[in-house]
PyMOL commands that place a pseudoatom at each C-alpha (Angstrom):
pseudoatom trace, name=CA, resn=UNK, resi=1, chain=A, elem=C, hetatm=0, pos=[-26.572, -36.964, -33.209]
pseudoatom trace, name=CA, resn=UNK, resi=2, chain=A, elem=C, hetatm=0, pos=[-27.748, -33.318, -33.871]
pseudoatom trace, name=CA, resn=UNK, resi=3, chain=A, elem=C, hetatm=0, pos=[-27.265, -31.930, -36.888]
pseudoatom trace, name=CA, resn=UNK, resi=4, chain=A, elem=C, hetatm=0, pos=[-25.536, -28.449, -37.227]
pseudoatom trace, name=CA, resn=UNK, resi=5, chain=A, elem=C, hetatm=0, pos=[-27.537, -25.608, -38.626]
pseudoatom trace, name=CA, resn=UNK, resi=6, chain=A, elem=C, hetatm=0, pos=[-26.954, -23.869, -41.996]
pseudoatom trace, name=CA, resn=UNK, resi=7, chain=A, elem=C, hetatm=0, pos=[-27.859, -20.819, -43.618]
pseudoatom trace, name=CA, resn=UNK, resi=8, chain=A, elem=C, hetatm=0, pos=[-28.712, -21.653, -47.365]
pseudoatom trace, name=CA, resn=UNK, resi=9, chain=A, elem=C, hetatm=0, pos=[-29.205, -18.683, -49.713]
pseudoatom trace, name=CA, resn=UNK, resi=10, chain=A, elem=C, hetatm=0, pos=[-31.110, -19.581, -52.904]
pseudoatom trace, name=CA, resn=UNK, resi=11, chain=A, elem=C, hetatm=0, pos=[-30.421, -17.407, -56.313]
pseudoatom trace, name=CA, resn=UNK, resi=12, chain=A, elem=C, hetatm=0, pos=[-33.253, -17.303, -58.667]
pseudoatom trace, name=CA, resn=UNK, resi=13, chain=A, elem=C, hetatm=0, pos=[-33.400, -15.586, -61.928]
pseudoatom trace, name=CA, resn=UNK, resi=14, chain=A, elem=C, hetatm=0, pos=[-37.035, -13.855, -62.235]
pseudoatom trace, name=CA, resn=UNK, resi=15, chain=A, elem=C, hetatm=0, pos=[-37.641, -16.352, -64.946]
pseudoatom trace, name=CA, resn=UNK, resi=16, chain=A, elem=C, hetatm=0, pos=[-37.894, -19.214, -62.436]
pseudoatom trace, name=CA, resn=UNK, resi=17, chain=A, elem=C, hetatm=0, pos=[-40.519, -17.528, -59.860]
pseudoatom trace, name=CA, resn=UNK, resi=18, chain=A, elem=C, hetatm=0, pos=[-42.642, -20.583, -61.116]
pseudoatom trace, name=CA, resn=UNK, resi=19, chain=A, elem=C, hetatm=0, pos=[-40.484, -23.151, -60.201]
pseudoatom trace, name=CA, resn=UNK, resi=20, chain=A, elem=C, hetatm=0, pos=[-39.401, -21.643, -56.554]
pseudoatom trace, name=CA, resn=UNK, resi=21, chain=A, elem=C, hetatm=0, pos=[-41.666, -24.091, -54.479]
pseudoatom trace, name=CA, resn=UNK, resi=22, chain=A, elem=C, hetatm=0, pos=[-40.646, -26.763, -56.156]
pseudoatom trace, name=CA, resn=UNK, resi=23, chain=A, elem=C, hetatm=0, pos=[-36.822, -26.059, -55.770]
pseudoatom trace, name=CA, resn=UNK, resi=24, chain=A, elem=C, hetatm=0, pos=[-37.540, -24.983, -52.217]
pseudoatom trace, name=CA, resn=UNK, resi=25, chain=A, elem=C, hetatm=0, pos=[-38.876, -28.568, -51.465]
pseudoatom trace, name=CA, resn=UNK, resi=26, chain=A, elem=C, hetatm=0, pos=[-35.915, -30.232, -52.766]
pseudoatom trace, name=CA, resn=UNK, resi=27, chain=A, elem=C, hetatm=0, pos=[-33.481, -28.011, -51.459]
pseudoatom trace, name=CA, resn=UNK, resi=28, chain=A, elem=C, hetatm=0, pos=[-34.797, -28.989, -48.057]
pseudoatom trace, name=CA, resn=UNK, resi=29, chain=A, elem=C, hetatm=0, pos=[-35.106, -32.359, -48.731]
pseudoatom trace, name=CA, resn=UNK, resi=30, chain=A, elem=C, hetatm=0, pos=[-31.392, -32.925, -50.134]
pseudoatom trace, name=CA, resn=UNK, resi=31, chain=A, elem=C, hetatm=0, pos=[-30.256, -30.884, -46.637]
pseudoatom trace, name=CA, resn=UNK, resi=32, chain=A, elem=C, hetatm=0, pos=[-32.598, -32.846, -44.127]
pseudoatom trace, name=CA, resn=UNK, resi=33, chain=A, elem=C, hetatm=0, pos=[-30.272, -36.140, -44.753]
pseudoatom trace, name=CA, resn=UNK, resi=34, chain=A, elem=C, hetatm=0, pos=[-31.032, -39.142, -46.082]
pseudoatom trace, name=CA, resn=UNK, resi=35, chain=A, elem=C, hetatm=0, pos=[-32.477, -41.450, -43.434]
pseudoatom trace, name=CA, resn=UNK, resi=36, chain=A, elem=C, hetatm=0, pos=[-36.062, -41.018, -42.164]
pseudoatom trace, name=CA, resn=UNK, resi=37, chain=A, elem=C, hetatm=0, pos=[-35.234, -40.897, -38.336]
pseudoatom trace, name=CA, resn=UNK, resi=38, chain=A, elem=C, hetatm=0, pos=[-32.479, -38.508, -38.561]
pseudoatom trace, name=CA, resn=UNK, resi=39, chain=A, elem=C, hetatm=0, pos=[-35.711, -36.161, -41.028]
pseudoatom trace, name=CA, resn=UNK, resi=40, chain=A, elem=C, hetatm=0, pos=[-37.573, -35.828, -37.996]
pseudoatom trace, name=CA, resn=UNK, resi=41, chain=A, elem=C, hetatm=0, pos=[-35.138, -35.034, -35.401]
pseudoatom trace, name=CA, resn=UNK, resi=42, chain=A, elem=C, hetatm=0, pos=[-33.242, -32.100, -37.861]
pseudoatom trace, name=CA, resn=UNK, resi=43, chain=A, elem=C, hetatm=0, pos=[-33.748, -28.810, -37.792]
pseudoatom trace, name=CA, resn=UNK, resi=44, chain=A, elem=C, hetatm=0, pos=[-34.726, -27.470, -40.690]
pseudoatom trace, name=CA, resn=UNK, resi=45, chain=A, elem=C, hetatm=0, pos=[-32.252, -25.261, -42.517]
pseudoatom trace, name=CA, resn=UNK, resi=46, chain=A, elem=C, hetatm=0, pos=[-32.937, -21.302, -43.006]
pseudoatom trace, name=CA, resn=UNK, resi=47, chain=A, elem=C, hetatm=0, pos=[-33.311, -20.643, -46.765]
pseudoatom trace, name=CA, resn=UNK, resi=48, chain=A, elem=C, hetatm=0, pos=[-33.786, -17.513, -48.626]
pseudoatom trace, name=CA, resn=UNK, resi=49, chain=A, elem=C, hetatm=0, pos=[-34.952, -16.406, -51.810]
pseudoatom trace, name=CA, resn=UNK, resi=50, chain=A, elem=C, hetatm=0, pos=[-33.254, -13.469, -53.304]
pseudoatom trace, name=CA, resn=UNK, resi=51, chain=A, elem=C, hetatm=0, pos=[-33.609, -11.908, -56.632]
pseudoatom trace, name=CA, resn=UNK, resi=52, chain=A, elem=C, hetatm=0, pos=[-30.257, -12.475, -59.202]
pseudoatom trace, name=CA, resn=UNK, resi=53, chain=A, elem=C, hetatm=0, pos=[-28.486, -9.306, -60.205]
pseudoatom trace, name=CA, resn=UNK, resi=54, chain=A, elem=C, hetatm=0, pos=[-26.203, -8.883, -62.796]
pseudoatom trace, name=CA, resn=UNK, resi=55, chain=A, elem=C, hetatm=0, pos=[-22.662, -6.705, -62.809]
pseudoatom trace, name=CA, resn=UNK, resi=56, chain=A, elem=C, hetatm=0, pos=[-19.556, -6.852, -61.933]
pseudoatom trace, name=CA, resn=UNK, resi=57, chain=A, elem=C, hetatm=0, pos=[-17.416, -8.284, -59.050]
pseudoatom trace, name=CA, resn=UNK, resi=58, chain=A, elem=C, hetatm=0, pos=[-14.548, -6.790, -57.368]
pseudoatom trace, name=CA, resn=UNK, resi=59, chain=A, elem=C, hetatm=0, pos=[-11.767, -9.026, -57.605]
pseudoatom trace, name=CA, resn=UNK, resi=60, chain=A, elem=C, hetatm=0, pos=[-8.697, -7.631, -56.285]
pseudoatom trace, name=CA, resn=UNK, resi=61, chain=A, elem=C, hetatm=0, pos=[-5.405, -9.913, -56.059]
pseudoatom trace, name=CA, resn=UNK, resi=62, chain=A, elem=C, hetatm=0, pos=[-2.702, -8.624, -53.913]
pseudoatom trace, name=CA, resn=UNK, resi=63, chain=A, elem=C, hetatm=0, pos=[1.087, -10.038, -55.055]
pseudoatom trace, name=CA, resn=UNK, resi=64, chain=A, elem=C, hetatm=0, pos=[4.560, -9.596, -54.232]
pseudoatom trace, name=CA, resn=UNK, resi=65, chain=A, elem=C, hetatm=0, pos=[7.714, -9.747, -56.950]
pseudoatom trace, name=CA, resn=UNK, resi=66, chain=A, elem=C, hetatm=0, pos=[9.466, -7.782, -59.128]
pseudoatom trace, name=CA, resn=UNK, resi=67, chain=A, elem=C, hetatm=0, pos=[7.897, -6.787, -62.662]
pseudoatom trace, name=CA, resn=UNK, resi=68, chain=A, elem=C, hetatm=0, pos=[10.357, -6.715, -65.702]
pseudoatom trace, name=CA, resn=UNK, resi=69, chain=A, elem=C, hetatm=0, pos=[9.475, -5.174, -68.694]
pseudoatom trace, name=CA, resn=UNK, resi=70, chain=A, elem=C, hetatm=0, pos=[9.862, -7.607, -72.112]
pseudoatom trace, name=CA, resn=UNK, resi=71, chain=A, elem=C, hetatm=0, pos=[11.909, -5.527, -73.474]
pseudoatom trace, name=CA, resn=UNK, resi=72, chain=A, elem=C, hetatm=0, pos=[13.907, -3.747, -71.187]
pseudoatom trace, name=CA, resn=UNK, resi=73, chain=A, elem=C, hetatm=0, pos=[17.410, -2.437, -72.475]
pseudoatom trace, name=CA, resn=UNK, resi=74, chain=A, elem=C, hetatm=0, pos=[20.533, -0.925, -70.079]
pseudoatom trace, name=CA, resn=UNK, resi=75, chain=A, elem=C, hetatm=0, pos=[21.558, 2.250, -70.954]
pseudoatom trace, name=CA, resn=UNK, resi=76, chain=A, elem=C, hetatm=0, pos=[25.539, 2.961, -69.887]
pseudoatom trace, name=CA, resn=UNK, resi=77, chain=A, elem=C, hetatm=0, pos=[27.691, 6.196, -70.753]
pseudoatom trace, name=CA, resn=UNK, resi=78, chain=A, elem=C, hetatm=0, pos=[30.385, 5.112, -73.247]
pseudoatom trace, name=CA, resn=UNK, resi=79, chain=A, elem=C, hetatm=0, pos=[32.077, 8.508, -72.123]
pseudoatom trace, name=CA, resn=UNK, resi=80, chain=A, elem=C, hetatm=0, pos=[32.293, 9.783, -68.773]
pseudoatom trace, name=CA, resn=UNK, resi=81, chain=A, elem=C, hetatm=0, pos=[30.723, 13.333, -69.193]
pseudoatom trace, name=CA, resn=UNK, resi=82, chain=A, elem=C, hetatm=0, pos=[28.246, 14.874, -66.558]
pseudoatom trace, name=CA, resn=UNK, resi=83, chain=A, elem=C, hetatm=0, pos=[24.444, 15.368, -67.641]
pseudoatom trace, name=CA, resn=UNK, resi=84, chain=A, elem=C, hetatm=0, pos=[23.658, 18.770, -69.280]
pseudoatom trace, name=CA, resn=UNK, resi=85, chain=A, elem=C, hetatm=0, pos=[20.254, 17.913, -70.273]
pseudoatom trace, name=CA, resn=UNK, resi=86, chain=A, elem=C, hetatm=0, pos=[17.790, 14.630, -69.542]
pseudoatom trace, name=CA, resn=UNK, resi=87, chain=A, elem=C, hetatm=0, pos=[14.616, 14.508, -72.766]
pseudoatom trace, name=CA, resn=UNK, resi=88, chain=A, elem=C, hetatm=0, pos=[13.512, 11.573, -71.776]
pseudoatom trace, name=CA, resn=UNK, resi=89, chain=A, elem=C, hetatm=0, pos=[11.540, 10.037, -68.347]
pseudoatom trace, name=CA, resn=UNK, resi=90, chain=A, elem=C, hetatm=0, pos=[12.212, 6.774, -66.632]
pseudoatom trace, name=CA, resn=UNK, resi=91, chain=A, elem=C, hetatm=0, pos=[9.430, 4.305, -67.919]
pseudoatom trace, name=CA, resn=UNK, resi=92, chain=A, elem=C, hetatm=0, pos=[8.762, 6.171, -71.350]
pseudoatom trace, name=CA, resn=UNK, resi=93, chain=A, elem=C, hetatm=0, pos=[9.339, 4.223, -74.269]
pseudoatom trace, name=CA, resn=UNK, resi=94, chain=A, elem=C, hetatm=0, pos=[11.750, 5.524, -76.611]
pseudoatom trace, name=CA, resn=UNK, resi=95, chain=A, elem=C, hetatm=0, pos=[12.756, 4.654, -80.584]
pseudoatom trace, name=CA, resn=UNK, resi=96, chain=A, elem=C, hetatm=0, pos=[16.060, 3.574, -81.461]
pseudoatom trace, name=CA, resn=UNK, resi=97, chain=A, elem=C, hetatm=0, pos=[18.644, 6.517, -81.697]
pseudoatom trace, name=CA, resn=UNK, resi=98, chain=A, elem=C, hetatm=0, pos=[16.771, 9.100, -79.383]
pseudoatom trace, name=CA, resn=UNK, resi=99, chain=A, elem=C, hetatm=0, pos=[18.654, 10.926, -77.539]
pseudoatom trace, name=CA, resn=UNK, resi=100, chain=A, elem=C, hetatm=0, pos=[18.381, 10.284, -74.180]
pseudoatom trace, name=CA, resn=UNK, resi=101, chain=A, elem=C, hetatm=0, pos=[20.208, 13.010, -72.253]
pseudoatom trace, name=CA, resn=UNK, resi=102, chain=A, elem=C, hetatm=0, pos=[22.596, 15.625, -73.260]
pseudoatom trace, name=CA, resn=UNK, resi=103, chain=A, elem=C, hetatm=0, pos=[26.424, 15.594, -71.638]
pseudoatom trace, name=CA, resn=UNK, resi=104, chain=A, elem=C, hetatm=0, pos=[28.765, 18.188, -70.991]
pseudoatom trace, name=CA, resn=UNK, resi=105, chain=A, elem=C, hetatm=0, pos=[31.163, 17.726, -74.405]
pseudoatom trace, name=CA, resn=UNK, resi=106, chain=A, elem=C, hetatm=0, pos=[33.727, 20.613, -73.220]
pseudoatom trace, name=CA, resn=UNK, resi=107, chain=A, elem=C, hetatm=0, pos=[35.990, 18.178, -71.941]
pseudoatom trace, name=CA, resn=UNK, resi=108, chain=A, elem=C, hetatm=0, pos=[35.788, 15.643, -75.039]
pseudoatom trace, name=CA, resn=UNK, resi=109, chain=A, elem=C, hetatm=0, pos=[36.139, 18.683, -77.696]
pseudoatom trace, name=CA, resn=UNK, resi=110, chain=A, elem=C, hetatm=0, pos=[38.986, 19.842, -75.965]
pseudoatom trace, name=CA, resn=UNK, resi=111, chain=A, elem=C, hetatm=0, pos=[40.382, 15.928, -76.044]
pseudoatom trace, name=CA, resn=UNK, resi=112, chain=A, elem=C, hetatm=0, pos=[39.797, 15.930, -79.896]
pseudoatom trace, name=CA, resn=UNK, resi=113, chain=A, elem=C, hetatm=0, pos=[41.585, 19.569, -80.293]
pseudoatom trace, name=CA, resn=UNK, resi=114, chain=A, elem=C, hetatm=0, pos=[45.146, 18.160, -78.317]
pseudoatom trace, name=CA, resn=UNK, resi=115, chain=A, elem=C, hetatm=0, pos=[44.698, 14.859, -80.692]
pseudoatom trace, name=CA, resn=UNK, resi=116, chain=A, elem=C, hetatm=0, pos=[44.167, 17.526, -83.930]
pseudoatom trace, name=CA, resn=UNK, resi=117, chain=A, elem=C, hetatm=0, pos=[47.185, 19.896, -82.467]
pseudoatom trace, name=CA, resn=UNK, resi=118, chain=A, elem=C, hetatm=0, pos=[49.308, 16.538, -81.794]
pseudoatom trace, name=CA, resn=UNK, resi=119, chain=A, elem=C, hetatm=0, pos=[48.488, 15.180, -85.516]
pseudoatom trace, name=CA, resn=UNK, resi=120, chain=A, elem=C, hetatm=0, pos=[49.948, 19.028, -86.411]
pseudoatom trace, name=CA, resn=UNK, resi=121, chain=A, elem=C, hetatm=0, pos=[52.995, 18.086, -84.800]
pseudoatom trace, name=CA, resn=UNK, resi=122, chain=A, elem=C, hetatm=0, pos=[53.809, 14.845, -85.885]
pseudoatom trace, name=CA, resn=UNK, resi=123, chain=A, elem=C, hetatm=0, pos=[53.445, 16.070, -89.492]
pseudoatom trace, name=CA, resn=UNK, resi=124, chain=A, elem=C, hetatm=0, pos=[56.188, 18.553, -88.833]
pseudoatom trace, name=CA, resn=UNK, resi=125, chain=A, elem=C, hetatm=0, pos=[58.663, 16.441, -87.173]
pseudoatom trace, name=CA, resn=UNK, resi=126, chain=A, elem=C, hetatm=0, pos=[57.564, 14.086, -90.330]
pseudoatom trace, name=CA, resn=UNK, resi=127, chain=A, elem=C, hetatm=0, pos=[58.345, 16.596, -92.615]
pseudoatom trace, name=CA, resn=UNK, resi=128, chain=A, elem=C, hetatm=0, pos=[61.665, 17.625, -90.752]
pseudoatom trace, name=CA, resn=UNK, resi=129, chain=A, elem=C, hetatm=0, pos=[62.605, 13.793, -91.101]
pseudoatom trace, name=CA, resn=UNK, resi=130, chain=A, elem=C, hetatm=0, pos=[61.830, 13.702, -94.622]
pseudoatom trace, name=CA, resn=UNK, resi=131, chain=A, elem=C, hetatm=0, pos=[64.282, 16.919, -95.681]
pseudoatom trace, name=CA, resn=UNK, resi=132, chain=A, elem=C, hetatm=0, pos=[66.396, 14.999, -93.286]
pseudoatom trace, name=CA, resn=UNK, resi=133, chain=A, elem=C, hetatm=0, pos=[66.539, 12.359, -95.656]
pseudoatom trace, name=CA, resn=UNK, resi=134, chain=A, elem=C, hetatm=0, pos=[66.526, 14.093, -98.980]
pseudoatom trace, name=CA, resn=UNK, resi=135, chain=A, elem=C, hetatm=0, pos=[69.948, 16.430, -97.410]
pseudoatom trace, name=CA, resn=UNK, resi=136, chain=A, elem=C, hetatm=0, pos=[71.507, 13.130, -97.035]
pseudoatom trace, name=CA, resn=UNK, resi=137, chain=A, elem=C, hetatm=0, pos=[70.853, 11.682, -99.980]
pseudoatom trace, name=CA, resn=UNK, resi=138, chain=A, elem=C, hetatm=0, pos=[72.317, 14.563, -101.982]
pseudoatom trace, name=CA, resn=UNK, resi=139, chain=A, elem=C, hetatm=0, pos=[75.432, 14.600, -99.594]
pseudoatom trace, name=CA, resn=UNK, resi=140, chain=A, elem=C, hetatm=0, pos=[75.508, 10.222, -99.919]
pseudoatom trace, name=CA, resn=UNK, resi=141, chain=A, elem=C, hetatm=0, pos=[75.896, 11.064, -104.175]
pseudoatom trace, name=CA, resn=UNK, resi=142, chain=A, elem=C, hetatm=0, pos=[78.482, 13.888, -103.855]
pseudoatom trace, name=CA, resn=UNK, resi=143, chain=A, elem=C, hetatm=0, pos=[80.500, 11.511, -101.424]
pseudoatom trace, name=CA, resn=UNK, resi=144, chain=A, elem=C, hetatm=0, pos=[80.082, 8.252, -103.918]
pseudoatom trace, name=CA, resn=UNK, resi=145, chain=A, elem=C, hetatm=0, pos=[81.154, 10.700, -106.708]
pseudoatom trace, name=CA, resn=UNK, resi=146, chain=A, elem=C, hetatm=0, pos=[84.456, 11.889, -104.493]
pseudoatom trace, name=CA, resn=UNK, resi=147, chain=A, elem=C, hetatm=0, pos=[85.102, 8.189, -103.211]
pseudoatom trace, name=CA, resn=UNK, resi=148, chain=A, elem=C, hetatm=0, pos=[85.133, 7.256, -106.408]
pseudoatom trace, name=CA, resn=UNK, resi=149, chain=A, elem=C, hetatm=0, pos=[88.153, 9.880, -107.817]
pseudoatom trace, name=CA, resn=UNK, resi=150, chain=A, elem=C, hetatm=0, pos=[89.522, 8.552, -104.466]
pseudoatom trace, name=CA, resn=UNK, resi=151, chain=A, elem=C, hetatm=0, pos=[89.192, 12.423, -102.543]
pseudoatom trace, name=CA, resn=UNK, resi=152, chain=A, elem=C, hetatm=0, pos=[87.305, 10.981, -99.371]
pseudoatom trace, name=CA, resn=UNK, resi=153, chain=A, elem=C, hetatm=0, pos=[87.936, 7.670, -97.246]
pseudoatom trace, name=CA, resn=UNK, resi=154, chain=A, elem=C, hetatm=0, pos=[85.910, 4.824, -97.766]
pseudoatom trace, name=CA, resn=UNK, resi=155, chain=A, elem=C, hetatm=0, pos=[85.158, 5.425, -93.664]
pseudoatom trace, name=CA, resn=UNK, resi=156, chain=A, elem=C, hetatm=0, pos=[83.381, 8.834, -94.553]
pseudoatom trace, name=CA, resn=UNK, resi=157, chain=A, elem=C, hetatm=0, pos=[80.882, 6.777, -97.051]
pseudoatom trace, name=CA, resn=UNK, resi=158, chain=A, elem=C, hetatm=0, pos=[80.450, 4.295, -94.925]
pseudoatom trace, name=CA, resn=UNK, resi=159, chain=A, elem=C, hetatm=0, pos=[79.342, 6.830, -91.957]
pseudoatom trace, name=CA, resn=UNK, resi=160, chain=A, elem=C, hetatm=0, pos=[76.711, 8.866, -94.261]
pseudoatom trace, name=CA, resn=UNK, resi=161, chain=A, elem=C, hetatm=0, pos=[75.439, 5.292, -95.581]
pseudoatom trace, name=CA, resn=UNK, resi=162, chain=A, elem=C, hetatm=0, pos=[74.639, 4.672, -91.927]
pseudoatom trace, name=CA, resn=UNK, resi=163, chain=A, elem=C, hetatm=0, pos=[73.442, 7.951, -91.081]
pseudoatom trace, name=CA, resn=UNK, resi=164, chain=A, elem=C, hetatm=0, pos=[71.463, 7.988, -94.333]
pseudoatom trace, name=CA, resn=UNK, resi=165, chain=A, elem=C, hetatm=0, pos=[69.335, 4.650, -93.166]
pseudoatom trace, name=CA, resn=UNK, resi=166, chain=A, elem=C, hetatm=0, pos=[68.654, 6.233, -89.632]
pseudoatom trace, name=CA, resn=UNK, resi=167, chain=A, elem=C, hetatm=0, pos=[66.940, 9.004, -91.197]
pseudoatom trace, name=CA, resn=UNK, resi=168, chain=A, elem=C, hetatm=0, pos=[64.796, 6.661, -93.220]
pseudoatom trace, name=CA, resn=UNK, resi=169, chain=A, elem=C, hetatm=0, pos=[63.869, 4.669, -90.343]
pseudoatom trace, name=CA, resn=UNK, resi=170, chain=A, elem=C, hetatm=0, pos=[63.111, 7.857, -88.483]
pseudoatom trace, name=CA, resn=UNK, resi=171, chain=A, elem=C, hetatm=0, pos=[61.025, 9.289, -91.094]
pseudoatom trace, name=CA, resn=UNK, resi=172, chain=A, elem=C, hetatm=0, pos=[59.100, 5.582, -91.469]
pseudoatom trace, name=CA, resn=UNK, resi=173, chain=A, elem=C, hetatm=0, pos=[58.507, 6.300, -87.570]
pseudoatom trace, name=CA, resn=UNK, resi=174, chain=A, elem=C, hetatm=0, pos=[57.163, 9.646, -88.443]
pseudoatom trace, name=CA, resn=UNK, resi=175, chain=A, elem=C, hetatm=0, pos=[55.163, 8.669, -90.671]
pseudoatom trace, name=CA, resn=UNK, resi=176, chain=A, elem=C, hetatm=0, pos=[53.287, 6.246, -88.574]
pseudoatom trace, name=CA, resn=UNK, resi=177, chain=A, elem=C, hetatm=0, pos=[53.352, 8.346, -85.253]
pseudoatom trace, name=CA, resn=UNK, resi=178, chain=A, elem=C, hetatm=0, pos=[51.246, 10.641, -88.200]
pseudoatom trace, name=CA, resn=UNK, resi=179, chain=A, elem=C, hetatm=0, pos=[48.784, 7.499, -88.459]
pseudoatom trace, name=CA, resn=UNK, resi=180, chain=A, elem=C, hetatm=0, pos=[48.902, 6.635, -84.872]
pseudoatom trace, name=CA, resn=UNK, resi=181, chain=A, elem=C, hetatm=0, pos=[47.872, 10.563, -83.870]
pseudoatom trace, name=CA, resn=UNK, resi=182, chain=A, elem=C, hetatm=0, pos=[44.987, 10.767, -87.003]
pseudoatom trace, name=CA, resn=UNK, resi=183, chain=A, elem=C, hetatm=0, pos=[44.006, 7.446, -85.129]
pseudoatom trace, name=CA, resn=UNK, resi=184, chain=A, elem=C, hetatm=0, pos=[43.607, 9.467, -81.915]
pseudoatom trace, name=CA, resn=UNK, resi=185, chain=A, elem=C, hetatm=0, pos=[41.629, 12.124, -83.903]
pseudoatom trace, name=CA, resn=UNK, resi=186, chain=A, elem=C, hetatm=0, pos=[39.100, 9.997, -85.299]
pseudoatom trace, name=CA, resn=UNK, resi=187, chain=A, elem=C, hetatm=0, pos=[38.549, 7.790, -82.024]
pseudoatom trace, name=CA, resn=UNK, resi=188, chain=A, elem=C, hetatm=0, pos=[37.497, 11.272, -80.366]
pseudoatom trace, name=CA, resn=UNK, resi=189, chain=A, elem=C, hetatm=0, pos=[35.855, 12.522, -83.003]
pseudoatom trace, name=CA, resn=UNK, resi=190, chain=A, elem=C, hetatm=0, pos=[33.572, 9.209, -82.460]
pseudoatom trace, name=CA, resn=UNK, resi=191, chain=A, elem=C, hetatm=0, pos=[33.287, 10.072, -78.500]
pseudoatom trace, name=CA, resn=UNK, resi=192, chain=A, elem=C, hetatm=0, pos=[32.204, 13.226, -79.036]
pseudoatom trace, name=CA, resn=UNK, resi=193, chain=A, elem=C, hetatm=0, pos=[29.594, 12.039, -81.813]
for i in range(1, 193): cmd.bond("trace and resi %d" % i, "trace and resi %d" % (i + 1))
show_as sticks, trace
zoom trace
């Protein structure tokens, strides 16, 4: 059986220059094999000597996958505006209320006018129902006061009594169609914030 032939490279700190024949010899020796027959038929294995050198290696790693930063946040339009302005890059990191970008806020300002003209109207049908109310309550005490000397029908003070709590119910709806468009006003007020 032939043995196969090696190339051994030996790394020796300067330090150790006194020690290389010795290491030599039992580098050879561990190689050879360990029974005497098969140390005479080997060949010998090629060693070198070179001098140890200190720095740095270059290790480079090559990977595949998908890097996700720890704290990585999704950013979503809560009103659908187009982009004006962009102060920020993608990547940068940014402190909590930053502005990111600046949208176009024609279209929201002229949302929140309509909601301020439509709180303007509601008021005056409010205040329509209201004097509404108060003409029939001075028209529901003249025609007690005349039912009572017996000069109108019971029918006629029946009719305004009727009349008299429509009107309240239509100024209670006023009212809160006042609430419901102030509502409106402050919800796009906060969109255009």
């Amino acid at each position: 059986m032939r043995p196969s032939t090696h190339t051994v490279y030996v790394i020796i700190p300067l330090t150790m220059n006194r020690l290389l024949p010795a290491m030599i010899a039992t580098l050879l020796l561990a190689c050879s094999g360990d029974s005497s027959d098969e140390r005479k038929d080997a060949i010998v294995p090629a060693v070198e000597a070179v001098q140890a050198r200190s720095g740095a290696l270059p290790l480079r790693e090559r990977f595949s996958g998908m890097v996700r930063a720890e704290n990585q946040v999704a950013i979503r339009a809560e009103i659908d505006a187009p982009i004006m302005e962009v102060f920020v890059r993608s990547g940068e990191a940014v402190r909590r209320g930053q502005p990111l970008v600046r949208l176009d806020d024609r279209r929201p300002r002229e949302q929140l006018r309509q909601a301020e003209a439509n709180v303007r109207l509601t008021e005056g049908a409010a205040a329509e129902s209201a004097a509404r109310v108060r003409e029939l309550e001075v028209q529901l005490v003249r025609t007690r006061q005349l039912a009572e000397q017996q000069l109108v029908s019971s029918v006629e003070l029946e009719t305004l009594q009727a009349q008299m709590a429509a009107a309240r119910a239509s100024a209670e709806q006023a009212a809160a169609r006042i609430e419901q468009a102030r509502a409106a006003v402050r919800e796009q007020q906060s969109e255009l914030g």
